[in-house]
C-alpha positions in Angstrom: 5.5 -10.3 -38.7 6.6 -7.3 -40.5 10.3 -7.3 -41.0 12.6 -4.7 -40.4 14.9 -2.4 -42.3 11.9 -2.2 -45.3 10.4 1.3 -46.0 7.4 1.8 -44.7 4.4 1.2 -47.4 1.1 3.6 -47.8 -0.3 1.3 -44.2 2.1 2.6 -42.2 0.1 5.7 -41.1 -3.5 3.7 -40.8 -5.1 3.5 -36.9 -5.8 -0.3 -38.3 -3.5 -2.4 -35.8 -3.8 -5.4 -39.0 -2.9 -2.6 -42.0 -0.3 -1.4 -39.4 1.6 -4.9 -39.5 1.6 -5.0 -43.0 3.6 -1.5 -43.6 7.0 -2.7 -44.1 6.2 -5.8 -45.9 7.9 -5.3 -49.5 3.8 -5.5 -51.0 3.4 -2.0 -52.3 -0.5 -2.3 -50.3 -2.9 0.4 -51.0 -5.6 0.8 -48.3 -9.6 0.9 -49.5 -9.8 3.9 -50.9 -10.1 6.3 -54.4 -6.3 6.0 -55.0 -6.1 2.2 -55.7 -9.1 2.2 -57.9 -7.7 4.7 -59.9 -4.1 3.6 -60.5 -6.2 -0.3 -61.4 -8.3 2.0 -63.9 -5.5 3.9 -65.2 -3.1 0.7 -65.6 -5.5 -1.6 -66.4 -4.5 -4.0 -63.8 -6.5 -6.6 -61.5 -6.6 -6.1 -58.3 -5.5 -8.1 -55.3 -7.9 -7.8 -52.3 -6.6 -9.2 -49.4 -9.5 -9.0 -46.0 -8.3 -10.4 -42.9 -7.6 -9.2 -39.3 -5.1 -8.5 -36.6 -6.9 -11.8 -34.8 -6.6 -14.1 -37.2 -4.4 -17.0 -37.4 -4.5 -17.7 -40.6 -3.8 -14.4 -41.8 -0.7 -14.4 -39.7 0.1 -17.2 -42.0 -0.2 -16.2 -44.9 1.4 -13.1 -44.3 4.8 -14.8 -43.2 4.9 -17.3 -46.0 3.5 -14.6 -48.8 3.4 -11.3 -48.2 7.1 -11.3 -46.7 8.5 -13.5 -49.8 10.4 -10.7 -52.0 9.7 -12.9 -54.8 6.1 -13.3 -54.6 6.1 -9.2 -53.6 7.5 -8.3 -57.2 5.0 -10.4 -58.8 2.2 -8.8 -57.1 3.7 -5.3 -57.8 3.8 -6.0 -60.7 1.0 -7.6 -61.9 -1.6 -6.3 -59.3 -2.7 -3.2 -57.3 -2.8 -5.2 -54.1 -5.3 -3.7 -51.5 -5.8 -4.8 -47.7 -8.9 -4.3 -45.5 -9.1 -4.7 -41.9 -12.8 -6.7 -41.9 -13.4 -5.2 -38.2 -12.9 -1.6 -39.7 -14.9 -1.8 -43.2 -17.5 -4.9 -42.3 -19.0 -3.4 -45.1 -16.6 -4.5 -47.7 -15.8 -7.2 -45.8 -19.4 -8.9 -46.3 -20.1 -7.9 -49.5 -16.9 -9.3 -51.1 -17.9 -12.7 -48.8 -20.9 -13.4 -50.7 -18.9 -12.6 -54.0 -16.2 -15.2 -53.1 -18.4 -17.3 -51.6 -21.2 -17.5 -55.0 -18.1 -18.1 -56.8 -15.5 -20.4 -55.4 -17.9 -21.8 -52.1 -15.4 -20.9 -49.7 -15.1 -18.0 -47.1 -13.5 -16.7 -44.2 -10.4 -14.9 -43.5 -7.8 -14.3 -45.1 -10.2 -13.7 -47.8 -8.4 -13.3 -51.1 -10.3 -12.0 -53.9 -9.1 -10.8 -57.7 -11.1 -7.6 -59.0 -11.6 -5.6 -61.8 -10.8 -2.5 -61.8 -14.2 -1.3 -61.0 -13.8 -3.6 -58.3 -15.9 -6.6 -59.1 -15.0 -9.9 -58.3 -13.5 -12.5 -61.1 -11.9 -15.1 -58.5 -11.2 -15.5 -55.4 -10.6 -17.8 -52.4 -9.0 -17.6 -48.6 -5.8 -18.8 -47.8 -3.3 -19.7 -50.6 -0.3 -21.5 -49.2 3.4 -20.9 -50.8 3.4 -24.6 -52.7 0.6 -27.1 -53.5 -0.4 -28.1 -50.0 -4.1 -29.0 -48.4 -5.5 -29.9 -52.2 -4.5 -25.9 -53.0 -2.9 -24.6 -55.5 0.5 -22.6 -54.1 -0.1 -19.0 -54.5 2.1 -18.4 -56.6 0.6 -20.6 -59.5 -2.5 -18.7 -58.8 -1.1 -15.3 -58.8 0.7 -15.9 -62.5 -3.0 -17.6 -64.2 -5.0 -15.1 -62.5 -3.0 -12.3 -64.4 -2.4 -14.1 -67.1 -6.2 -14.5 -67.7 -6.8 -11.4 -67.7 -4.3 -10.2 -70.0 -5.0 -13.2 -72.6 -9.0 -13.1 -71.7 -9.9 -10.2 -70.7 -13.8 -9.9 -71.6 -14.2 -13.2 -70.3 -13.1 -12.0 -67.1 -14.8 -8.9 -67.0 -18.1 -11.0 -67.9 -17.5 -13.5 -65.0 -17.0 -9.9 -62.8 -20.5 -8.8 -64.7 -22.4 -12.2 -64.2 -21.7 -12.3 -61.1 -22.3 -8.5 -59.6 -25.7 -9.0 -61.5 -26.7 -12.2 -59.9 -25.8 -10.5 -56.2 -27.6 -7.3 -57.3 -30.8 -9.9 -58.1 -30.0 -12.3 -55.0 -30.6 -8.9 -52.5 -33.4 -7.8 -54.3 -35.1 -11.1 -53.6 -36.7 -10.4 -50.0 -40.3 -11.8 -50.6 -43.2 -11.4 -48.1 -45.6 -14.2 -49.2 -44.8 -16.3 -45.8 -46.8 -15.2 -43.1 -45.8 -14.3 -39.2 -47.4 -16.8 -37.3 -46.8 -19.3 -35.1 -46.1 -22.0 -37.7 -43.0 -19.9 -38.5 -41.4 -19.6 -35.1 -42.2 -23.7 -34.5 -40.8 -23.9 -38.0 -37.7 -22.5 -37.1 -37.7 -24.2 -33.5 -37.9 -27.5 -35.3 -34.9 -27.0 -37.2 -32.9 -25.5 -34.4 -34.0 -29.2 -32.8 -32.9 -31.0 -35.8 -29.3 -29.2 -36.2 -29.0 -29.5 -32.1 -25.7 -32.0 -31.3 -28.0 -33.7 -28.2 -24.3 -35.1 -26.5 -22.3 -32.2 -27.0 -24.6 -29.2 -27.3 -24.4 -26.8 -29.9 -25.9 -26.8 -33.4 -23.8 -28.7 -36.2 -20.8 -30.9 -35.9 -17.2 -29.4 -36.7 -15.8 -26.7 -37.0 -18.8 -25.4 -33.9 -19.3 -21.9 -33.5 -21.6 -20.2 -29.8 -24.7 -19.6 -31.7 -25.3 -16.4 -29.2 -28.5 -14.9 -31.2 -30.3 -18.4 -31.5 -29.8 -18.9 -27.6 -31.8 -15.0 -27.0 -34.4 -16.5 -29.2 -34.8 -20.0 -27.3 -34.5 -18.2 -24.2 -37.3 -15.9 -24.4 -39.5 -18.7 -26.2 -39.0 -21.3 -22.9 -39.9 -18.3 -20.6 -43.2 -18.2 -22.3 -44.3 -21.9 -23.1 -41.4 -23.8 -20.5 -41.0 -26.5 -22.7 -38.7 -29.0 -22.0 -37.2 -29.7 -24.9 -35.9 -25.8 -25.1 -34.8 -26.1 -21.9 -32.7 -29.0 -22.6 -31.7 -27.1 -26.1 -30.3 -23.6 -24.4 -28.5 -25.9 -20.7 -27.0 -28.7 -23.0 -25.1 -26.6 -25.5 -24.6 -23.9 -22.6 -22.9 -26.3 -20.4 -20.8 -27.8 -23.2 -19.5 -24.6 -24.4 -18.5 -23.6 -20.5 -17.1 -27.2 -19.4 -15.4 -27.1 -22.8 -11.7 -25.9 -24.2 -13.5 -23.3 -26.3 -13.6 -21.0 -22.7 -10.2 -20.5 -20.9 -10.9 -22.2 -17.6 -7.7 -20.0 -16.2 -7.7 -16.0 -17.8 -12.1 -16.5 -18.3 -13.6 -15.5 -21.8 -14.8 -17.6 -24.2 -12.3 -18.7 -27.7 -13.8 -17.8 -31.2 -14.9 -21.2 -31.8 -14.6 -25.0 -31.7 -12.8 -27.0 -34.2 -14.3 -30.1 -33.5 -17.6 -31.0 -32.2 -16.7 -31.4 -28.6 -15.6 -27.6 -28.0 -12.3 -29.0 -26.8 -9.9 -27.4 -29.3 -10.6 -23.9 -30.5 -9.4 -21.1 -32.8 -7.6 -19.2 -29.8 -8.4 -15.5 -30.8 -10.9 -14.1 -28.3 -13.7 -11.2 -29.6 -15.5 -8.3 -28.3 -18.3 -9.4 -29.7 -18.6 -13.2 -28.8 -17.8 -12.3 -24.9 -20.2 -9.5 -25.2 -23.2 -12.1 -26.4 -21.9 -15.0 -24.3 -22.0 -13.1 -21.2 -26.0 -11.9 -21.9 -26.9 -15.8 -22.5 -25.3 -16.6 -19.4 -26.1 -14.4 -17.3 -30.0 -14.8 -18.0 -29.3 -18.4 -18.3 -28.0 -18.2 -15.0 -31.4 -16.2 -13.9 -33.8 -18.6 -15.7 -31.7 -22.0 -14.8 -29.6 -21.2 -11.7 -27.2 -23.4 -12.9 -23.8 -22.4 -10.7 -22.0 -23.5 -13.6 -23.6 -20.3 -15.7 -22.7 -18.0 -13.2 -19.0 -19.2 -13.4 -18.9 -19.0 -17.3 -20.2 -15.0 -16.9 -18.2 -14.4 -14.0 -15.2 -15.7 -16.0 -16.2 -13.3 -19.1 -15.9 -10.3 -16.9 -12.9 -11.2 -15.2 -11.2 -11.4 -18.3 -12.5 -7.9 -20.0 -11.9 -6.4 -16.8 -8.5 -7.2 -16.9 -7.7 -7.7 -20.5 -10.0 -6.1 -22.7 -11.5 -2.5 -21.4 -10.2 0.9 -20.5 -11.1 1.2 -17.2 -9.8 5.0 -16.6 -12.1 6.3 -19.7 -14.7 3.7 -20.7 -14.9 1.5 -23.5 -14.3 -1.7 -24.2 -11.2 -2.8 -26.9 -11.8 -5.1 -30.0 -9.7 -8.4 -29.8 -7.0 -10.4 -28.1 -5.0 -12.2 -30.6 -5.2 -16.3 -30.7 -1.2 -16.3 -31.1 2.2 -14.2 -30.0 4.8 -14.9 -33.2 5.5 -17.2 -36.1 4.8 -20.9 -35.5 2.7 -20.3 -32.5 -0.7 -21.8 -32.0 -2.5 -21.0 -28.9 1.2 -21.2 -26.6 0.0 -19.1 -24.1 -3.5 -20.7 -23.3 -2.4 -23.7 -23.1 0.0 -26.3 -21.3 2.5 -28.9 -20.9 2.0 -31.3 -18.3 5.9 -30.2 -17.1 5.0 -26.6 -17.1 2.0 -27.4 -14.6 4.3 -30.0 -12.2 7.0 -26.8 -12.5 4.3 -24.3 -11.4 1.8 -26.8 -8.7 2.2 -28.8 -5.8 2.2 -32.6 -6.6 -1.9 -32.9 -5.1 -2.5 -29.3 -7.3 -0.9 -31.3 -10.2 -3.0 -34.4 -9.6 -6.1 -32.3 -9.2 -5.7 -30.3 -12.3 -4.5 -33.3 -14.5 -8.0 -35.1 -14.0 -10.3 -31.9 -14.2 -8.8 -30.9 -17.4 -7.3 -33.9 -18.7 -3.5 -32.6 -18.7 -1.2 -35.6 -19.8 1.7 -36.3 -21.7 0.3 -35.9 -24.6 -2.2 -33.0 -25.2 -4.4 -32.1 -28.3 -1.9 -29.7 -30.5 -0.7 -31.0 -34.0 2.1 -28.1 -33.8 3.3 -29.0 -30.0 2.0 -32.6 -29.0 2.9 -31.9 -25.6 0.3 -28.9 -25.4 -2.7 -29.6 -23.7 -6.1 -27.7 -23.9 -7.9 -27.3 -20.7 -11.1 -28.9 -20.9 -13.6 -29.9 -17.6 -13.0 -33.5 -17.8 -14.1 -34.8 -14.8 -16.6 -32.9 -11.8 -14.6 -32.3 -8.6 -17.0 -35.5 -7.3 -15.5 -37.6 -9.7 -12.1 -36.4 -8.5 -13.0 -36.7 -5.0 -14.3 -40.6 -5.9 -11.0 -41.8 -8.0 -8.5 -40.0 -5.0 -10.4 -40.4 -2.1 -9.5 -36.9 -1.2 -12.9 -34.6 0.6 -14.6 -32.8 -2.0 -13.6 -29.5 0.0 -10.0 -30.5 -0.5 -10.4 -31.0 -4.0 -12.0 -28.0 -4.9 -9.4 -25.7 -3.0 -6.8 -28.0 -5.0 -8.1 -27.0 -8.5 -8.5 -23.0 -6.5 -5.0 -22.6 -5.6 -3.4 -24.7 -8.8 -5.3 -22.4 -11.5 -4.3 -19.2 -9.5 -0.7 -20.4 -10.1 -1.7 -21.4 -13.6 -2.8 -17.5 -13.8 -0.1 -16.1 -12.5 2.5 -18.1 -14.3 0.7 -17.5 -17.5 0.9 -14.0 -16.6 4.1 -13.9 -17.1 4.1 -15.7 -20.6 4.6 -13.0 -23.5 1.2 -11.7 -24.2 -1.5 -12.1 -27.6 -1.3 -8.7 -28.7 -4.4 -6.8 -27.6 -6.4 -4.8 -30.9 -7.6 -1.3 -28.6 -9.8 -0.2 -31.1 -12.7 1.1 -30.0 -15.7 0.2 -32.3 -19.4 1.6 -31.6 -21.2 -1.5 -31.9 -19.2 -3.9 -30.1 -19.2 -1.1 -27.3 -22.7 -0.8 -27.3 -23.2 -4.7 -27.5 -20.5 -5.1 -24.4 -22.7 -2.0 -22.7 -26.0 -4.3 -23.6 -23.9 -7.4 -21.5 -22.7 -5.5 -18.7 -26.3 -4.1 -17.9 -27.5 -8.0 -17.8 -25.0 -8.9 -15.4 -25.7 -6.0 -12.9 -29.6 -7.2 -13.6 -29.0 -11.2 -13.1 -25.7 -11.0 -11.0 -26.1 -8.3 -9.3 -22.7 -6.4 -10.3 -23.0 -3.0 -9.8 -19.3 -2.6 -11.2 -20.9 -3.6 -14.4 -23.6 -1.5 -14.4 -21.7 1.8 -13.6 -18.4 0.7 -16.1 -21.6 0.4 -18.7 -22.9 3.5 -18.3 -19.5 4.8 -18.3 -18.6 3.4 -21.7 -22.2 4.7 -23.1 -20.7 8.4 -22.0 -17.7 7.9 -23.6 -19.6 6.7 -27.0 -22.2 9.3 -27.2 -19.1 12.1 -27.0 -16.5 10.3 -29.2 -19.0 8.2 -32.0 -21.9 10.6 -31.8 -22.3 13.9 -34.0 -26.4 15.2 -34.8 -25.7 15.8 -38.5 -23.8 12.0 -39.6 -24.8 9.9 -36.8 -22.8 7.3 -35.2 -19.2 6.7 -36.0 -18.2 3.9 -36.2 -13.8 3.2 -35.1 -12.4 5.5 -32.5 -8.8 4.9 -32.7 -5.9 6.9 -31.9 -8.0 9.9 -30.3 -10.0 10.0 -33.4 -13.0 9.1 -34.9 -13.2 7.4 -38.3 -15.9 5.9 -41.0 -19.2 6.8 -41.0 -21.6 4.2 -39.0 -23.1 1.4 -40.2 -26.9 0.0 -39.6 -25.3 -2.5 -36.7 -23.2 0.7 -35.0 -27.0 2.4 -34.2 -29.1 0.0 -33.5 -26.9 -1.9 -31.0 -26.4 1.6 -29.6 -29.7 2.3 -29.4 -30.3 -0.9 -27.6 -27.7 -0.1 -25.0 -29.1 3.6 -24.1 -32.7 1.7 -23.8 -31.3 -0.8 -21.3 -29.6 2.2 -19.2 -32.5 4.4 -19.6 -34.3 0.6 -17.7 -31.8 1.0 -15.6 -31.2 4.2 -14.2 -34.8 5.3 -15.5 -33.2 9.1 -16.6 -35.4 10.3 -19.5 -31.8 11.3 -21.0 -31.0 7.9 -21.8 -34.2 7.6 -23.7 -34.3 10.8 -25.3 -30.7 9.8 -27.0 -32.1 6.2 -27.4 -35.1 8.1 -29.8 -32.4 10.3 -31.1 -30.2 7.7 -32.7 -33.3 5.4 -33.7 -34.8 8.3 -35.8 -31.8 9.1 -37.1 -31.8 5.0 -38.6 -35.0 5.5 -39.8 -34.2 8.4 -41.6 -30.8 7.1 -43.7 -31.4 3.4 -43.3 -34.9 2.3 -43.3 -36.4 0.6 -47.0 -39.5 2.8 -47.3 -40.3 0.4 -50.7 -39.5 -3.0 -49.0 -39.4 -2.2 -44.8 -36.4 -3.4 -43.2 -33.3 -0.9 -42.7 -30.1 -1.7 -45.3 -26.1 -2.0 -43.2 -25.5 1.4 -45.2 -27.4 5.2 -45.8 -29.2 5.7 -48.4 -26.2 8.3 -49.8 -23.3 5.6 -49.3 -21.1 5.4 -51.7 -17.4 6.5 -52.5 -14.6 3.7 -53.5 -15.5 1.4 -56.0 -18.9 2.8 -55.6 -20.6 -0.2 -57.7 -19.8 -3.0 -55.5 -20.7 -1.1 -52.1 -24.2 0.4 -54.0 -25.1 -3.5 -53.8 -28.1 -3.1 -51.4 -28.0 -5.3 -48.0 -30.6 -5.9 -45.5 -28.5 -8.1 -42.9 -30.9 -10.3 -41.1 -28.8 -13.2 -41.1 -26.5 -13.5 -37.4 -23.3 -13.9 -39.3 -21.6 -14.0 -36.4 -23.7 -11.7 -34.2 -26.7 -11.4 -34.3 -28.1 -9.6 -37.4 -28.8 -5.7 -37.0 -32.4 -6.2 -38.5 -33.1 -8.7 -35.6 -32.0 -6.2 -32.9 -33.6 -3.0 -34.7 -36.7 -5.3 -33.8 -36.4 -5.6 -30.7 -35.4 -1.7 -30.2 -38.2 -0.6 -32.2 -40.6 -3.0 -29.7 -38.9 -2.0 -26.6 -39.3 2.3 -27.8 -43.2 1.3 -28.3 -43.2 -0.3 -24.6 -41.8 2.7 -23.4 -43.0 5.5 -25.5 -46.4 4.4 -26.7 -45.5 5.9 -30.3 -47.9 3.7 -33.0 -44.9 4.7 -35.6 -42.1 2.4 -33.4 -45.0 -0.3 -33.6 -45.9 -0.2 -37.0 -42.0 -0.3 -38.3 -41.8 -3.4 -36.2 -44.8 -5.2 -38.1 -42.8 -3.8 -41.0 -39.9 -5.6 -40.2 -40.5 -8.7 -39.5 -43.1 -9.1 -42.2 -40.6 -8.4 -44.8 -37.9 -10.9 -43.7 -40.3 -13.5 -43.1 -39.5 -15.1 -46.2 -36.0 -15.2 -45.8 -36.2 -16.0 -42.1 -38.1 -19.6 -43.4 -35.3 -20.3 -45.6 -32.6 -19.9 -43.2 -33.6 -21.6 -40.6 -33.1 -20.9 -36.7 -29.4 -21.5 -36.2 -28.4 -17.8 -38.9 -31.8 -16.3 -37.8 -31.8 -16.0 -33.9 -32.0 -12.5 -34.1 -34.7 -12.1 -36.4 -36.4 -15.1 -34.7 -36.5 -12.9 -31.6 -37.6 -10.0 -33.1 -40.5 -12.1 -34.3 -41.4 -13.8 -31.7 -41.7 -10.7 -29.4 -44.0 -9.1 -31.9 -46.6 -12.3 -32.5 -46.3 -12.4 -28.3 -45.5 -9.1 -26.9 -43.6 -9.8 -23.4 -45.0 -8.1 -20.2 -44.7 -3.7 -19.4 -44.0 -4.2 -16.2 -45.5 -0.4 -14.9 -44.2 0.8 -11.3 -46.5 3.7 -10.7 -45.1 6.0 -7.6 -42.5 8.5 -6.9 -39.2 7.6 -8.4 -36.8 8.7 -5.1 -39.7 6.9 -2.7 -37.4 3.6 -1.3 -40.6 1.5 -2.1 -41.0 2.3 -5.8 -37.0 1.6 -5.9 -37.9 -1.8 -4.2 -40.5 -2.8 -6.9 -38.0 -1.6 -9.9 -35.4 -3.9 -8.4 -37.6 -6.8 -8.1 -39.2 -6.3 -11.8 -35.3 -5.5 -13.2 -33.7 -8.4 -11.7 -36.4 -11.1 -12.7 -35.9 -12.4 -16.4 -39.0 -11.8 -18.4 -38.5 -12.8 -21.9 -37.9 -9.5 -23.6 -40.3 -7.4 -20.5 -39.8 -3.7 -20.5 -39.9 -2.1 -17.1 -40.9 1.8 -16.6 -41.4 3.8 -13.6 -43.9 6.9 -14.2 -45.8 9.3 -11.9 -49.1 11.0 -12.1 -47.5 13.8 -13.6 -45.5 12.6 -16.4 -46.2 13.4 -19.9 -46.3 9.5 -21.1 -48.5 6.7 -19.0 -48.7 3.2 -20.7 -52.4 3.1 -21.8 -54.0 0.4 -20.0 -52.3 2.0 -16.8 -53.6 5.2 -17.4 -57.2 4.8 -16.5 -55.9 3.1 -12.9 -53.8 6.6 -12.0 -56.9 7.9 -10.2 -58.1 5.5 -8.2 -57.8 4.8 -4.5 -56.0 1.7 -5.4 -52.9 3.2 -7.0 -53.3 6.6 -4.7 -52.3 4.3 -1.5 -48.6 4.4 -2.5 -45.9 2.8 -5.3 -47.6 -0.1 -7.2 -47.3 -2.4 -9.8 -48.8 -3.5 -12.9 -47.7 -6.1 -15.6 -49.5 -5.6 -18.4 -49.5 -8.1 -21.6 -51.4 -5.9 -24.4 -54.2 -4.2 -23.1 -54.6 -6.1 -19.8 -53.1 -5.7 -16.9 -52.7 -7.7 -13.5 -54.3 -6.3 -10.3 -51.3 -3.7 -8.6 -49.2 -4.8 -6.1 -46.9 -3.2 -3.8 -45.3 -6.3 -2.8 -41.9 -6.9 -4.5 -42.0 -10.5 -4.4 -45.5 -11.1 -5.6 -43.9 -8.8 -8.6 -41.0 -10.9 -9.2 -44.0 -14.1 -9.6 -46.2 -11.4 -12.2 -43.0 -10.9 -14.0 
């Protein structure tokens, strides 16, 4: 928290609600920028980098025991030219100065603290410090005085660490190799591991802590719609149900937690993101059309309810950036969860009775810093309730109704997790992506028309024809140039509402700001696009010139993995050989590194690769696009999941006809009214006019 009657430090101006908090704290913080390099250059001082975000618990922490401490303050004033980053603003720095940390010290995360040269490469480094020797870690303040001091006393041995280690990242990102080939053997490769990492009681992949793996579930889902194999299926519903039954999604507000920190998703990190709703709500929703598990449709009914309500701007468009995990100091999750008291207090004694066996509310709940709290968890199945009370199972079910709508009411009332409303272009586009599955699979129109909304909003605040994407709107204005992930997840969205609205507008922009990639991102040597443009460079220019071609979902789903599936998707629905060909680009030159990392990090990519060695159907709905029977056939193909299936509607006029559809245009069969065609490759099924025969093609 940042105290009061302090003045206000060099944050206190930025849009960043995290650099914002820090502003009065008696740290003299520089933000990333030319000024603090050249006072560390000029002084010939380290530098404190501290990378964190206005979500983060732990950075909360150390904030209050640390960066409000007067002592510690003066000797990081002194000794230090402390800088903060806000890792949703600058994912940039943020991920290059990970793998710096990580290579030397093995640890990552946030609060990431790191010591730099001047120049800005990394010496040491590590997360969270606490205030004394706690946890096996050295207090802070031990390593704050040896840090400096070793670079006073041994000063080329620190700049050679710094060196050694820039050198070895430099080589580590130069390392893409294309001797594995695309096949089939890769993609079962990368299945079998997903199968071997897979928690068979608890779903998920791993043990603890468990994160939603929302890439690798794409990837699994558009692999069972083409071979059905059980084992998938029992893959994507196992860790799907786990992750909805568990305390990792808020059974009263909706919306899924960050992540698990055990194996059973029962406890989480409480901090809810744009970007894990976003992703959640696309596996769910087509899980929910490939499974028709009501459980599914609950989980991505409950995502929406809560961005609806908590996390959009539903007068303009867009969607915010976080909902904070706690409200002050000492807190841990106080306002999703409960004290058996507080729910007698609030329920009827049968609402109480009801609740306490679904979610497994007792005396004693699951929180180290409030025993008492209890994380709501589906325990038992309203049939298991209706067995040990011998109440009807009708009864029970409008028990738990009524008891969480006071639950939601009376947590309504609870001081609030602060809410980040940063706008950022690729979580926007990402939720856009999300909403436009659930209109497709759940049939939410709301969804569909808030999306399209949002993708208005975007293309007038983020867009500009010379720079490209932006990628923060904040405070009426837009900020820092776009990265790789801001146009390709963009571009992804405007294809899905060009699908859905089939306006050759939403297409034409969708080209626009795919071109624009290709020209400033793409690796004309190696294939692949890098996060930054070719001409990106400015503060501590060195470390940020490091060259990266994210194809690893770390935690979405990796920007090289979706500019696959956009540049597949702009082939299906332009017929341009140049979309293609960048697509067998791509995933030839990550092939390498997708084999070493496996399915869990590589759903993304996985995807990508999977819909270029089996290209999913075109569905093709030849007639005219106002005609009520062509609109029938385009809801059927739309609303069917297809595994990564493109749908188009043309006429006889248009400038562009899918090839193998082309030679059909004349013939009596196609002149008899709107048809039909899926087409896999070059072949094509008979037309049909018949939406439901369609929705079996499909």
């Amino acid at each position: 928290m940042a105290a009061t009657g302090r003045k206000g430090n060099r944050l206190l101006g930025e849009p960043s609600a995290y650099l914002r908090s820090a502003a009065h704290q008696p740290v003299d913080w520089y933000p990333w920028g030319e000024e603090a390099f050249a006072r560390a250059k000029a002084e010939d001082k380290p530098i404190l980098l501290d990378i964190g975000a206005v979500w983060c618990h732990w950075c909360h922490v150390i904030d209050q025991e640390s960066y409000e401490d007067p002592e510690i303050a003066k000797l990081i004033n002194e000794r230090f030219v402390p800088v903060k980053v806000d890792r949703d603003e600058r994912p940039d720095v943020d991920s290059r100065y990970q793998s710096a940390v990580n290579a030397i010290s093995g640890q990552g995360g946030w609060p990431l603290t790191a010591f730099l040269t001047p120049d800005g490469k990394v010496f040491y480094g590590g997360t969270y410090f606490p205030p004394k020797d706690l946890y096996g870690r050295p207090s802070f303040r031990r390593i704050l005085i040896s840090v400096s001091d070793h670079y006073k006393k041994e000063r080329a041995d620190a700049i050679n660490t710094a060196e050694s280690l820039h050198q070895a990242l430099a080589e580590r990102r130069r390392s893409h190799v294309h001797e594995v080939e695309v096949d089939e053997p890769l993609l079962k490769g990368a299945v079998d591991g997903l199968k071997g990492e897979f928690d068979p009681v608890n779903g998920g992949f791993g043990n603890s802590p468990k994160f939603p793996h929302p890439g690798t579930i794409e990837f699994l889902l558009a692999r069972y719609h083409r071979t059905k194999e059980d084992g998938l299926r029992n893959v994507i519903t196992r860790t799907l149900t786990g992750m909805a039954r568990g305390g990792v999604y808020d059974h009263v507000g909706g919306g899924f937690h960050r992540y698990s920190t055990d194996a059973m998703w029962i406890v989480p990190h409480f901090e809810k993101m744009a970007y894990d709703n976003a992703a959640l709500l696309s596996n769910y929703a087509k899980a929910w059309a490939v499974f028709k598990d009501p459980l599914f449709r609950v989980a991505a009914e409950g995502i929406i309810r809560w961005t609806d309500e908590v996390l959009s701007d539903r007068v303009h468009g867009g969607f915010y950036a976080s909902q904070d995990a706690d409200v002050g100091p000492g807190d841990d999750g106080d306002f999703f969860t409960w004290t058996l008291k507080e729910v007698r207090a609030i329920c009827t004694e049968e609402e109480t009775t009801a609740l306490a066996w679904r979610y497994d509310i007792g005396e004693r709940g699951e929180m180290h810093h409030n025993p008492a709290k209890n994380v709501l968890y589906a325990d038992k199945t309203p049939a298991e309730i209706a067995k040990e009370t011998g109440w009807p199972i009708e009864r029970v079910d409008a028990l738990l109704k009524s008891g969480l709508e006071k639950l939601r009411a009376a947590r309504a009332r609870r001081p609030t997790p602060f809410v980040d409303r940063t706008v950022y272009a690729n979580w926007n586009a990402m939720y856009a992506v999300a909403y436009l599955e659930a209109w497709r699979y759940l049939g939410r129109e709301d969804c569909r028309d808030f999306a399209l909304k949002t993708l208005r909003l975007a293309w007038d605040k983020l867009w500009d024809t010379e720079t490209g994407m932006h990628h923060q709107w904040a405070n009426g204005v837009r900020r820092i140039t776009g990265f790789l992930e801001d146009h390709v997840w963009f571009a992804a969205a405007l294809l899905d509402a060009y699908e859905a609205t089939q306006d050759p507008e939403w297409l034409g922009q969708a080209e626009t700001v795919t071109r624009f990639a290709i020209d400033h991102f793409w690796d004309a040597k190696g294939g692949g696009f890098f996060d930054l443009t070719h001409d990106a460079g400015g503060s501590a220019a060195s470390v940020l010139a490091l060259k990266r071609k994210p194809v690893e979902d770390s935690p979405s789903p990796s920007s090289n993995g979706i500019a696959g599936v956009v540049l597949q998707r702009l082939h299906h629905f332009t017929g341009k050989e140049d979309y293609r060909a960048r697509h067998d680009d791509l995933v030839r030159a990550f092939a390498g590194e997708g084999s070493r990392m496996g399915g869990i990090f590589g759903g993304a990519y996985f995807l990508a690769a999977e819909l270029w060695l089996h290209p999913p159907a075109q569905v093709v709905i030849v007639g005219p696009r106002n005609d009520v029977r062509t609109k029938a056939l385009l809801d059927s193909a739309t609303t069917t999941f297809g595994g990564g299936k493109t749908v188009l509607v043309v006429e006889r006029n248009d400038a562009y006809v899918p090839a193998p559809v082309a030679p059909m245009l004349s013939s009596k069969v196609a002149s008899g009214g709107p048809v039909a065609f899926v087409c896999q490759g070059t072949t094509c099924s008979m037309p049909t006019s018949d939406p439901e025969k369609l929705r079996t093609l499909v």
